[in-house]
C-alpha positions as CSV (number, residue, x, y, z in Angstrom):
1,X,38.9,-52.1,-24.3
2,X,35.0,-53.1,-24.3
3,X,34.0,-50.7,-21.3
4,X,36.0,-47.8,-20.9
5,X,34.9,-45.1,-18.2
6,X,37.5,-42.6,-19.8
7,X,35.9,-43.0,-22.8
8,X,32.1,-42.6,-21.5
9,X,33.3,-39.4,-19.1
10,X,34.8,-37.7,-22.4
11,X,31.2,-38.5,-24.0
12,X,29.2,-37.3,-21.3
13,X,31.5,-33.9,-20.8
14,X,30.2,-33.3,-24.3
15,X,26.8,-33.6,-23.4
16,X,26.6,-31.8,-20.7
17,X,24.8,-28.5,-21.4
18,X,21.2,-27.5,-21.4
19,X,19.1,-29.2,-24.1
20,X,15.6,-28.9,-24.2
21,X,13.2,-31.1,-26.6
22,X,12.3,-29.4,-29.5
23,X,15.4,-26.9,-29.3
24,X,18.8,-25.9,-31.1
25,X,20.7,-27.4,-28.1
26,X,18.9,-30.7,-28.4
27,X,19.6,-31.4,-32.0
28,X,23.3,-30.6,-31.4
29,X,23.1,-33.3,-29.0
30,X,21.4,-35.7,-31.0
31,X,24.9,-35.0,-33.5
32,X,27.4,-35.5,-31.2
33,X,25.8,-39.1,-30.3
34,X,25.6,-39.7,-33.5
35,X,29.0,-38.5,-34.6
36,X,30.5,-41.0,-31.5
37,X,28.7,-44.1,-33.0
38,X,30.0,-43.2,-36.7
39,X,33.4,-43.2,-35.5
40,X,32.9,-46.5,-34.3
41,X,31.9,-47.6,-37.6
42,X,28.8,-47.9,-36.5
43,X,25.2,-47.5,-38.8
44,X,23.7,-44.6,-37.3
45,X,20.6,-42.6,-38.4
46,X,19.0,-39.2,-36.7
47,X,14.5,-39.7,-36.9
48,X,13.1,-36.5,-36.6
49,X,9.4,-36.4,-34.8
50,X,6.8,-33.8,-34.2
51,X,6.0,-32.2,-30.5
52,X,3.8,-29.7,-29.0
53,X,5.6,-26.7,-27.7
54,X,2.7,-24.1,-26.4
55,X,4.4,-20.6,-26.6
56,X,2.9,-18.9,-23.2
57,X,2.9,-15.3,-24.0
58,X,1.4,-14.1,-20.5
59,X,1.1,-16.0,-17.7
60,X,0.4,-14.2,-13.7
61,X,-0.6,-15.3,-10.1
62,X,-1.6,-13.1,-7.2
63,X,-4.1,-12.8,-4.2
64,X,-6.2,-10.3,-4.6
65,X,-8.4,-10.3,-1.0
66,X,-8.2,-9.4,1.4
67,X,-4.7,-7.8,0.2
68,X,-2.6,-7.9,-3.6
69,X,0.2,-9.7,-3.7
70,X,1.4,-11.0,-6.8
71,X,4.1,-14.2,-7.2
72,X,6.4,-15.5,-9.7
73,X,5.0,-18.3,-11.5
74,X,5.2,-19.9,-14.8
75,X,2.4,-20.9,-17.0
76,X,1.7,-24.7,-17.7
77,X,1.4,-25.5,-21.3
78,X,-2.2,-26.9,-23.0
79,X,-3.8,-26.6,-19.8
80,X,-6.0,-23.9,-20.9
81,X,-6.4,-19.7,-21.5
82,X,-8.4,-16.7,-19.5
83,X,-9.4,-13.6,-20.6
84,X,-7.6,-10.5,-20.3
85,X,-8.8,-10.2,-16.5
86,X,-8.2,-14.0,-15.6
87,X,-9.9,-15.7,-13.5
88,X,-10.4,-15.2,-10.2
89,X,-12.1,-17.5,-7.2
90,X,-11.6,-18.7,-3.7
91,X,-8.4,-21.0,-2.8
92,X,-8.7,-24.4,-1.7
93,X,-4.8,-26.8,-0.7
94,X,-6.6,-30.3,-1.9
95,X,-2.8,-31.9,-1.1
96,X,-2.8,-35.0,-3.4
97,X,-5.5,-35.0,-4.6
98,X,-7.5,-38.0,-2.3
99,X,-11.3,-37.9,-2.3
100,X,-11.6,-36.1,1.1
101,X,-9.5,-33.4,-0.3
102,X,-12.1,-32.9,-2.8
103,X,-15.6,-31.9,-1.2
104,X,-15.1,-28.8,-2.1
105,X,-13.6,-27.6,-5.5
106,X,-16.2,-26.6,-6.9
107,X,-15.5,-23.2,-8.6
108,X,-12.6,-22.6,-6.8
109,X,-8.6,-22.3,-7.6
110,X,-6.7,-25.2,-6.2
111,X,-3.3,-25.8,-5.0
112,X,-1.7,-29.6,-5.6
113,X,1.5,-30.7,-3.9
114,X,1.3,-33.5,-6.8
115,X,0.2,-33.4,-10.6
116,X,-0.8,-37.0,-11.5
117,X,-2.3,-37.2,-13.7
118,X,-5.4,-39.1,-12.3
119,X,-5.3,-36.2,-9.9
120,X,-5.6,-33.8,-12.7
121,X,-9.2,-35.8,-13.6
122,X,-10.2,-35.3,-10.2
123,X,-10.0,-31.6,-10.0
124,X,-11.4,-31.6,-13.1
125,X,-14.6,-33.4,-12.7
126,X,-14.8,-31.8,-9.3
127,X,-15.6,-28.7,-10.5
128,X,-11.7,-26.7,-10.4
129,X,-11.7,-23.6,-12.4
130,X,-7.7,-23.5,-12.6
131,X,-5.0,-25.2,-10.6
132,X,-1.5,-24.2,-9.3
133,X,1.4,-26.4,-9.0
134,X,4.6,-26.1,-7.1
135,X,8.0,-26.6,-7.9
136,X,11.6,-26.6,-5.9
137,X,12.7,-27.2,-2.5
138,X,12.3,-25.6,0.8
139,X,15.8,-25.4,1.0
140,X,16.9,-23.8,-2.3
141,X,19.0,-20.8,-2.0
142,X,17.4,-17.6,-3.0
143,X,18.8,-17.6,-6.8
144,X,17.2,-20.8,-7.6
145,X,13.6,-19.7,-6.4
146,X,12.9,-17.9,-10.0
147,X,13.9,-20.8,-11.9
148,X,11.0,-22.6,-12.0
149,X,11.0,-25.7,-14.3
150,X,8.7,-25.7,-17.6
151,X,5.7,-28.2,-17.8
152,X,2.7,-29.3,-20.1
153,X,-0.4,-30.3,-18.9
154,X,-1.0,-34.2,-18.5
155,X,-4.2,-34.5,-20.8
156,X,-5.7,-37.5,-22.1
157,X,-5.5,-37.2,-26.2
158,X,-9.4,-36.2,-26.8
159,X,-9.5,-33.8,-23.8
160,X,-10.3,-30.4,-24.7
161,X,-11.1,-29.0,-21.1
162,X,-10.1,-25.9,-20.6
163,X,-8.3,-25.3,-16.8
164,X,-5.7,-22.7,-16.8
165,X,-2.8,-23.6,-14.6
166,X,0.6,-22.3,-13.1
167,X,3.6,-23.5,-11.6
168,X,4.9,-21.2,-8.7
169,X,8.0,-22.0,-6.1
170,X,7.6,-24.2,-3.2
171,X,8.6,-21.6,-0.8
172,X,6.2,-19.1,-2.3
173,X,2.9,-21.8,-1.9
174,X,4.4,-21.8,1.7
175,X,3.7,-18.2,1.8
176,X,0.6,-18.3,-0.2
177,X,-1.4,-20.7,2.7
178,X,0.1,-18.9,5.7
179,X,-1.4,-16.1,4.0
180,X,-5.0,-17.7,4.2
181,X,-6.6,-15.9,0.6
182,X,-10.1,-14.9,0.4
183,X,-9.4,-15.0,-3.2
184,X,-7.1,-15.3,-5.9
185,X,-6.6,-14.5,-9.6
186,X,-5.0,-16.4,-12.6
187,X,-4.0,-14.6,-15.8
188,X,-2.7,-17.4,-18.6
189,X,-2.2,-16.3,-22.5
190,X,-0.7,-19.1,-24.4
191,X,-0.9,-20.5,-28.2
192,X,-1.3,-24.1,-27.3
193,X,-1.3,-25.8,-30.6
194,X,2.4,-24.2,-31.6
195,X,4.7,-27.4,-32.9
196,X,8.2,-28.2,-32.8
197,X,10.7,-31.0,-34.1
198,X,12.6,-33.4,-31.8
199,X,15.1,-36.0,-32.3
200,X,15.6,-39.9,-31.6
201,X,19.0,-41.3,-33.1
202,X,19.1,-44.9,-33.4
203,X,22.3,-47.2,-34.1
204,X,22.0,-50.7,-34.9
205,X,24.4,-53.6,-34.8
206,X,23.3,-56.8,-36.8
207,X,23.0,-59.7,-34.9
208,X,25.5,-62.8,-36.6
209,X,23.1,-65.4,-36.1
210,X,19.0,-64.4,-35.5
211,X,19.2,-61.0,-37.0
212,X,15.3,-60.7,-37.4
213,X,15.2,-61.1,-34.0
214,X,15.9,-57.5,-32.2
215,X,16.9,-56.4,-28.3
216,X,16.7,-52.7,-28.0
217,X,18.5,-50.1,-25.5
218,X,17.2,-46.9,-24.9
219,X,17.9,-43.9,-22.9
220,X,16.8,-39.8,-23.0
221,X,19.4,-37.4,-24.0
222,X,17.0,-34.5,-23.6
223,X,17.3,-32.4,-20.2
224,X,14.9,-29.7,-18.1
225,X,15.5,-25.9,-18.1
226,X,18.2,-24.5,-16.1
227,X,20.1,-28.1,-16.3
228,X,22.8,-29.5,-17.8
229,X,21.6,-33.1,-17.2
230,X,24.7,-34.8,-16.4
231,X,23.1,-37.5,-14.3
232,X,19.3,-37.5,-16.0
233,X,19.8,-38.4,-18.7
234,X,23.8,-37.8,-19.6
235,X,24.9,-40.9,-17.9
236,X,22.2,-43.2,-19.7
237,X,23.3,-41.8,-22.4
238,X,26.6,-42.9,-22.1
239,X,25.8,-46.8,-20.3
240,X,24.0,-47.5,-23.8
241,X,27.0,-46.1,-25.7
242,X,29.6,-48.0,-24.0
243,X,27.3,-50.8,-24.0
244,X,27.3,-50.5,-28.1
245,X,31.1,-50.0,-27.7
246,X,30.7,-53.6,-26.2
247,X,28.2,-55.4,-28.4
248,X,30.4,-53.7,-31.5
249,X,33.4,-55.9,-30.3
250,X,31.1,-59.0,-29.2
251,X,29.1,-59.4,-31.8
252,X,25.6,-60.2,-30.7
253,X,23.8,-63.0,-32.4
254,X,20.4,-60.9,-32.1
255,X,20.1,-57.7,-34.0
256,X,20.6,-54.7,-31.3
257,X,19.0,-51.1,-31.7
258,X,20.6,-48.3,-29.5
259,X,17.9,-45.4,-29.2
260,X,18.7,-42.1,-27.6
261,X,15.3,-40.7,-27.4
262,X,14.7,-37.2,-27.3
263,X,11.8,-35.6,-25.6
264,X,11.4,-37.7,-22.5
265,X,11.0,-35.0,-20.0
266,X,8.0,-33.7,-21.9
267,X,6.3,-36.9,-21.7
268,X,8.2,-39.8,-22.6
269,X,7.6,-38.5,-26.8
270,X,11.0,-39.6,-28.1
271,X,10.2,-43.8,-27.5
272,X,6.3,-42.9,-28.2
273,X,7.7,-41.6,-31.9
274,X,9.8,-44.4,-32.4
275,X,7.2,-47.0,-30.9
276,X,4.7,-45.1,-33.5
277,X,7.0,-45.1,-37.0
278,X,8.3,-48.7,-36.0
279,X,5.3,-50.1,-35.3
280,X,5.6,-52.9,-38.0
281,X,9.4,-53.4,-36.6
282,X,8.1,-53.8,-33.2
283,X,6.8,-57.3,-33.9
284,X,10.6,-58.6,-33.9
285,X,11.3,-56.6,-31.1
286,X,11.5,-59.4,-28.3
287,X,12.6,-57.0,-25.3
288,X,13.8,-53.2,-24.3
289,X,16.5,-52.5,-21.9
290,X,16.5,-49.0,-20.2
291,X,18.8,-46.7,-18.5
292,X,17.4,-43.8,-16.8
293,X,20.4,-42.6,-14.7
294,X,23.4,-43.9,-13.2
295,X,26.9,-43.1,-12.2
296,X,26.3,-41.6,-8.4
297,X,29.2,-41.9,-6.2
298,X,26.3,-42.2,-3.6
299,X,23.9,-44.0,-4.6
300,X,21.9,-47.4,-4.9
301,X,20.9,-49.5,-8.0
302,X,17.4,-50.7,-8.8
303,X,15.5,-52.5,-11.4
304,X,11.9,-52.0,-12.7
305,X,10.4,-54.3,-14.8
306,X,7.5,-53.9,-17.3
307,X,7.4,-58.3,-17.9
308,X,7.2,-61.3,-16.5
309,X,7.9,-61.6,-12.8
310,X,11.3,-64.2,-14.2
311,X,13.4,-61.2,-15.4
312,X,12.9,-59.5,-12.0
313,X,14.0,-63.1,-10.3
314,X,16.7,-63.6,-12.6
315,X,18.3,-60.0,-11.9
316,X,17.7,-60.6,-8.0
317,X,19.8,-63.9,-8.8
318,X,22.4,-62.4,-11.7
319,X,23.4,-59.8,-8.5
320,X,24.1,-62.4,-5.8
321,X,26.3,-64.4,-8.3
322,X,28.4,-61.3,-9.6
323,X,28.5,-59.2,-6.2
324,X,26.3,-56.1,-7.7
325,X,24.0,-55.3,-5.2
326,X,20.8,-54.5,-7.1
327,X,16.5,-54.0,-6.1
328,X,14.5,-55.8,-8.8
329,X,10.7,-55.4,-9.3
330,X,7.7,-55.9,-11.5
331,X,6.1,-52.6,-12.1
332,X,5.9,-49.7,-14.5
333,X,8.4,-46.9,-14.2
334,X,8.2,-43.6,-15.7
335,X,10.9,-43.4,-18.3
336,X,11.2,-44.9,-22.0
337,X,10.9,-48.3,-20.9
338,X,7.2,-47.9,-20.9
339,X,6.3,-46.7,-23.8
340,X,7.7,-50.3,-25.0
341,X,5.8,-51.8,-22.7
342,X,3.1,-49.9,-24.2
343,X,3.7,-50.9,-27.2
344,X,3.7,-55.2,-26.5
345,X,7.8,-55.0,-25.6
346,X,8.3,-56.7,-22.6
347,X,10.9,-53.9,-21.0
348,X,13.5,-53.2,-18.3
349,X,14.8,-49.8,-16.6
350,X,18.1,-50.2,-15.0
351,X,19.3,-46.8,-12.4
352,X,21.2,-45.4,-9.9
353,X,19.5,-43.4,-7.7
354,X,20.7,-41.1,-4.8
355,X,19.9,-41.0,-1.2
356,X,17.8,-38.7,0.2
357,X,19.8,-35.6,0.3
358,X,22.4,-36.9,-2.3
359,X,22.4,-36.0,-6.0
360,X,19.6,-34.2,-7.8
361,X,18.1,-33.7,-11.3
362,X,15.5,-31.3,-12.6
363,X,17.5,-28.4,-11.5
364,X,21.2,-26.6,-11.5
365,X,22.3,-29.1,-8.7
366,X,22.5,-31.9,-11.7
367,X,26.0,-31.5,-12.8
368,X,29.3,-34.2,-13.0
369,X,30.8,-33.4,-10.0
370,X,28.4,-35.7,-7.6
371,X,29.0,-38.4,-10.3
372,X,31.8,-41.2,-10.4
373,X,33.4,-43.2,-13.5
374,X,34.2,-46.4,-11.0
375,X,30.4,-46.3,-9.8
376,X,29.5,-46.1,-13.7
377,X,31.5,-48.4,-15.0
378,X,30.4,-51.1,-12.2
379,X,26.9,-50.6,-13.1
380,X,27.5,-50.9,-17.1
381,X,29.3,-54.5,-16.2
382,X,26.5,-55.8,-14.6
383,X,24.4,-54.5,-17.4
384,X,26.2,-56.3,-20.1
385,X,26.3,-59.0,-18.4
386,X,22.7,-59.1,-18.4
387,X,22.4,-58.2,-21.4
388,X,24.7,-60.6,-23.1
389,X,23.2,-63.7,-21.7
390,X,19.4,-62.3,-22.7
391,X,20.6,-61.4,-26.4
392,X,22.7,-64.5,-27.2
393,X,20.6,-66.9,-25.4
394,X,19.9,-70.3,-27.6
395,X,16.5,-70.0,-26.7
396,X,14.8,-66.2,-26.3
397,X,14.3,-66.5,-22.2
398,X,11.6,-63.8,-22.0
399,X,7.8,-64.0,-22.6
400,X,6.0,-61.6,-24.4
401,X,3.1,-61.9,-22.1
402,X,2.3,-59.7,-19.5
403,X,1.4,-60.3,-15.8
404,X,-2.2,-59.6,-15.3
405,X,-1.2,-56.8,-12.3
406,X,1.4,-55.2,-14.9
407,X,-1.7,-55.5,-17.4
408,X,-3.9,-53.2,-15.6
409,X,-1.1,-50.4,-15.1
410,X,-0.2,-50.4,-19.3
411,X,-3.9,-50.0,-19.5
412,X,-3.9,-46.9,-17.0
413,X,-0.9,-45.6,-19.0
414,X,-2.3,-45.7,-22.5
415,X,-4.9,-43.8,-21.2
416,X,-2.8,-40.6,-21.3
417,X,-0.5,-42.1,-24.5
418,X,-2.5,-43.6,-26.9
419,X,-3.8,-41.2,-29.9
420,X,-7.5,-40.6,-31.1
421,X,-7.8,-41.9,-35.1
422,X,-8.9,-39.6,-37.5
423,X,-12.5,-39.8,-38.5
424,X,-13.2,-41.4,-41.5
425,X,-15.2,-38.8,-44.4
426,X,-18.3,-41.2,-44.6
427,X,-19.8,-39.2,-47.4
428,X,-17.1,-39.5,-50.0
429,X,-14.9,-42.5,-49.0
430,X,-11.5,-43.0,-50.7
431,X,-10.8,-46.1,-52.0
432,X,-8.4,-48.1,-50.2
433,X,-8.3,-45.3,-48.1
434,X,-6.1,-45.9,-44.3
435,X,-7.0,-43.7,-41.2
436,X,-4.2,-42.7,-39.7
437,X,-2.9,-41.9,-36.4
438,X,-3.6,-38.2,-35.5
439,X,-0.3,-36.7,-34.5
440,X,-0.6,-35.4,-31.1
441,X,1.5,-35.4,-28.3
C-alpha cells in the first residue's frame, strides 16, 4: 500500500482548519504532520523561523467630498502609518499599474486592481501618497463582503517608504468609482516591526546509495483568514506525504527531504527560512519538487519549471507515455519552488488548478467538498513516477544551470527576497568577526 487516497483524505481532514503563519493553529498543524511521519518511523524535526506580523491597531477608508461615506477596509501591514487625521487627497483608478495609468499620481490616493509588486514601485516613484487594494468577487454573497483577506506590503528589504495602504471589497471599489470622489481620506495605525514564530517541518529519508546527494519536496501547510485551506495548501500537503509514504517503502538511492513550509501565503517565508539556515546543505541539493495544490474533481494539471527547458520536455513526454494529461513550462511560479530557485536549486511546481468558475482558494469557498481522492491519487502517481526516475537515475539528469530567460526573472525575484547585510562596525572591528544576514522578512 505505497499510495493510499484513504490514507491522505484522513490526513488532510486533520488539516483542515484555519491556520495562519505565525499562529497557535499553524503550529498545531506543523504537529500533526509531524506526528504522521513519526508513525511511519520516519526522522522528523519541527525548525522554527522568525516573521513579521505588523499588529494594525486602527485602520479607516472613506470619501469625504463632495459627501462622507466611510467603507470597510482592512489595513495592509508595513506599508506605512498617518497621523491621527490621516491622509487625505484626490482619487485616481491607475488599473494595473501600466505607464499611461500613471501621468497623474502625484499626490493623490490611488486605487489598483493588481498589487505587484513592480506596480507598487511605480506608484511609488510616481508620487502616490497611499494606495488601496481590492479584494473578493463581484459575486460574493453579502456575508463574505466583510471578510476581507489580510496582506503585507510587498517591499524590497532596504525600503523604508512610507505609503499607507488598505484593502477594501471589490464590490465596495465598484461603488467607490461610480461615486466619482473629489477626495478621500486614509486613517492607518499599525506597529510594523511586531515579530512572530513560524514553522517548517522537515522529514528525511536516506538515500541507499548517493546519500550526499539530496531531492527535496516541498509544499505550504499554512492557509489565509477565513479558510480552512483544504485545496491550497491541504492537498500538497498530503501529495508530499503519500509521496514519503512511497519513497519510505522504495527506498530511494538519493537522500530525500519532505519540507512542509509554513508561512507561504505571507510571502513564500517558510522555503526562504529553510533556503537561509541550510544554506551550506543547499550545495547537495541537486533539485526541488513542488506541490502547490491538487486534488480538484474539476480541474487541469500543469507544470512550472524554474530549470532547464529538458525537465519541462521530459514531463511533456513522461505524460504522453503514462496517459496523464499534463501543461509543462519554463518559468517562475509563485509558490516555494522559487525560493529554491532562488537559492541555485533547479525546481519544479506540480498543480491542479480549477476552471474558471470551479474551485477557489483564499476564501470560505476552499473546503473538501469540491475535491476528489481518485483525481488526487492520479496526480500523486504521475508524480512518483517522475520522481522516482529523477532520484534513482545512474546519472543525476538535471543541470544546475539556468536558462538565460529564467535567469533574468530569479534576478527580478531576489529583488523583493534577498536580505540587506549588517554593516560592519569599522571603528572597532572584531576579530574574525562574520556579518550576518539581517533577519527580515
Amino acid at each position: 500500500m505505497s499510495l493510499c487516497k484513504t490514507r491522505a483524505f484522513d490526513v488532510l481532514k486533520k488539516i483542515s482548519f484555519e491556520r495562519i503563519a505565525g499562529t497557535e493553529k499553524e503550529l498545531e498543524c506543523a504537529h500533526i504532520l509531524e506526528d504522521e511521519c513519526k508513525k511511519a518511523g520516519i526522522d522528523v524535526v519541527i525548525e522554527d523561523f522568525e516573521i513579521d506580523m505588523p499588529e494594525i491597531y486602527e485602520a479607516k477608508f472613506k470619501v469625504t467630498k463632495p459627501v462622507e461615506c466611510e467603507f470597510n477596509c482592512i489595513g495592509i501591514g508595513k506599508s506605512g502609518t498617518t497621523e491621527d487625521e490621516g491622509i487625505s487627497a484626490p482619487l485616481i483608478y491607475v488599473e494595473n499599474g501600466m505607464d499611461a495609468n500613471l501621468l497623474d499620481v502625484k499626490g493623490k490616493i490611488v486605487l489598483l486592481t493588481g498589487g505587484a509588486p513592480d506596480t507598487m514601485e511605480k506608484i511609488k516613484k510616481a508620487g502616490a501618497v497611499g494606495y488601496i487594494q481590492i479584494h473578493g468577487s463581484l459575486f460574493d454573497p453579502e456575508e463574505m463582503v466583510s471578510e476581507i483577506r489580510t496582506r503585507n506590503a510587498f517591499k524590497k528589504p532596504d525600503d523604508d517608504s512610507n505609503l499607507p495602504g488598505v484593502v477594501i471589497h471589490i464590490l465596495d471599489a465598484q461603488k467607490l468609482l461610480r461615486m466619482n470622489p473629489e477626495e478621500v481620506n486614509i486613517v492607518l495605525k499599525q506597529n510594523a516591526k511586531k515579530k512572530g514564530t513560524s514553522h517548517n517541518v522537515i522529514a528525511t529519508i536516506p538515500g541507499t546509495e548517493l546519500p550526499e546527494e539530496v531531492i527535496t519536496f516541498s509544499a505550504h501547510f499554512d492557509s489565509v483568514i477565513y479558510s480552512s485551506g483544504a485545496w491550497d495548501n491541504g492537498t500538497g500537503s498530503i501529495t508530499i506525504m503519500e509521496l514519503m509514504h512511497y519513497f519510505n517503502e522504495n527506498k530511494p538511492k538519493r537522500t530525500l527531504k519532505f519540507i512542509w513550509c509554513g508561512s507561504e501565503e505571507i510571502g513564500l517565508l517558510g522555503s526562504k527560512a529553510y533556503c537561509e539556515k541550510h544554506e551550506e546543505e543547499l550545495k547537495k541539493v541537486l533539485f526541488n519538487i513542488n506541490v502547490d495544490m491538487t486534488g480538484t474533481l474539476l480541474g487541469y494539471e500543469i507544470a512550472v519549471c524554474s530549470c532547464e527547458e529538458a525537465v519541462a520536455k521530459y514531463i511533456d513526454i513522461l505524460g504522453k507515455i503514462e496517459g496523464f494529461p499534463i501543461g509543462s513550462k519554463v518559468d517562475m511560479y509563485s509558490s516555494d519552488s522559487s525560493s529554491f530557485a532562488v537559492a541555485g536549486v533547479p525546481a519544479v511546481t506540480f498543480a491542479r488548478l480549477a476552471p474558471r468558475g470551479g474551485a477557489e482558494i483564499h476564501s470560505r469557498k476552499d473546503v473538501i467538498d469540491h475535491l476528489d481522492p481518485d483525481k488526487f491519487i492520479k496526480t500523486v502517481e504521475f508524480m512518483a513516477k517522475f520522481s522516482e526516475n529523477i532520484i534513482n537515475a545512474k546519472v543525476f539528469p538535471v543541470s544546475k544551470e539556468f536558462p538565460k530567460e529564467l535567469k533574468d526573472k530569479i534576478e527580478q525575484f531576489k529583488k523583493f527576497s534577498q536580505k540587506p547585510k549588517k554593516e560592519e562596525n569599522k571603528e572597532e572591528p572584531k576579530k574574525d568577526e562574520k556579518v550576518q544576514d539581517e533577519k527580515k522578512a
